[in-house]
N, C-alpha and C positions, 0 to 999 in steps of 0.2 A: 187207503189202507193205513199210512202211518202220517195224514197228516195233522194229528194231534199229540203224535208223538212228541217226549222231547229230546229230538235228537240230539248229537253233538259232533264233532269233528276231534280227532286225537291226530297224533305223531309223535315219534320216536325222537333222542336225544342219544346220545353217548354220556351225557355226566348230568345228572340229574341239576347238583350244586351250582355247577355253571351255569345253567338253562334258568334254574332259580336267580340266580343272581341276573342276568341278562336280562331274562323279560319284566323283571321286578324293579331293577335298580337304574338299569339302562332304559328299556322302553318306559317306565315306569309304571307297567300295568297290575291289579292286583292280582299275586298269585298267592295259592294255597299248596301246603306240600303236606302231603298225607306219606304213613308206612315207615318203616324203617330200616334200616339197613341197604341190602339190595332191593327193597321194596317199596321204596320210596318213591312217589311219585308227585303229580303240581295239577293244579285245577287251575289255570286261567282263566279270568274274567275278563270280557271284551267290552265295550263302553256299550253295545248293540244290545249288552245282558245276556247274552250267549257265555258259553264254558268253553274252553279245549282244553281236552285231557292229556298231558304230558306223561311218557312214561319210559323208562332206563331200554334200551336194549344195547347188550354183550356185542351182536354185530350189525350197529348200527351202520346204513346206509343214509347219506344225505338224498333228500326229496329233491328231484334234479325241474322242479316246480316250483310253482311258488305255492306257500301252504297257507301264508296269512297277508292279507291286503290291509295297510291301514290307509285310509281316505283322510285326506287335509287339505284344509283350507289355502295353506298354503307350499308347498311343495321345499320350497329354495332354504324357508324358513327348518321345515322337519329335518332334509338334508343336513344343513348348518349344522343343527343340536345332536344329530346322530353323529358328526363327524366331531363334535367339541366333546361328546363320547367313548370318541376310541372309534367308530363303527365306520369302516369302509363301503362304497359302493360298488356295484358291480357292474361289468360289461362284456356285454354279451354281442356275438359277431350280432354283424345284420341290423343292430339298431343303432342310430350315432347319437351315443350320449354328450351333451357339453364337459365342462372343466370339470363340474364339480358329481358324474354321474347321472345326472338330469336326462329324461329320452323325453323328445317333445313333437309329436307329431300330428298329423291331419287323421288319423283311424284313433279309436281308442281312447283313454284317457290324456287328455289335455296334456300331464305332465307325468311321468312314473320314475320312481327310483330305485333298483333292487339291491338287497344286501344278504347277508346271512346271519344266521345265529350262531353262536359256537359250536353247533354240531353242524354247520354247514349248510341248514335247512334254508332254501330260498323265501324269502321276506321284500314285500314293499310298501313304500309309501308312492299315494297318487293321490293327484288332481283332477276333479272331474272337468271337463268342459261346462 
């Protein structure tokens, strides 16, 4: 039924500006910001050619998920540049991360590292096997 569709994935921020500046300056992805005012919103472009639509909400809650995966070649290396960023890693009970936030295990991706965004939105970078 909608596999011709073009779908897209969206999520919520608290501060449209900051979310602009993050995924634009820090991650360094292309974003677009549409609207004005309270109305203002961001197109993300993913390297895939896919979009997510970013958009303001008043009572924002953080995605207590991960919303966006980024895949790399090399792990240690995106880690490094995200933390020469300002960007902290995250640790969550039950997986044991190394030093530097690193989870490396026998299930799953080879290497994964989670983080957030300014509104708190869970974010990673991984390594496939």
């Amino acid at each position: 039924m909608f596999g011709q569709s073009k779908a897209f994935s969206s999520f919520s921020v608290d501060d449209i500006g900051r979310a602009r500046e993050f995924y634009g300056e820090t991650l360094g992805l292309s974003v677009e910001e549409t609207g004005e005012g309270d109305m203002r919103m961001l197109t993300i472009k993913l390297g895939t050619g896919a979009s997510v639509f970013v958009y303001p909400k008043d009572n924002h809650t953080p995605a207590s998920f991960t919303i966006l995966n980024f895949p790399v070649d090399d792990v240690e290396a995106a880690v490094d540049g995200l933390a020469q960023r300002g960007v902290t890693m995250e640790r969550y009970p039950g997986f044991d991360a190394d030093d530097k936030g690193i989870v490396r295990g026998p299930e799953g991706p080879a290497a994964i590292a989670w983080f957030t965004d300014p509104a708190g939105n869970v974010l990673s970078v991984l390594q496939e096997n």
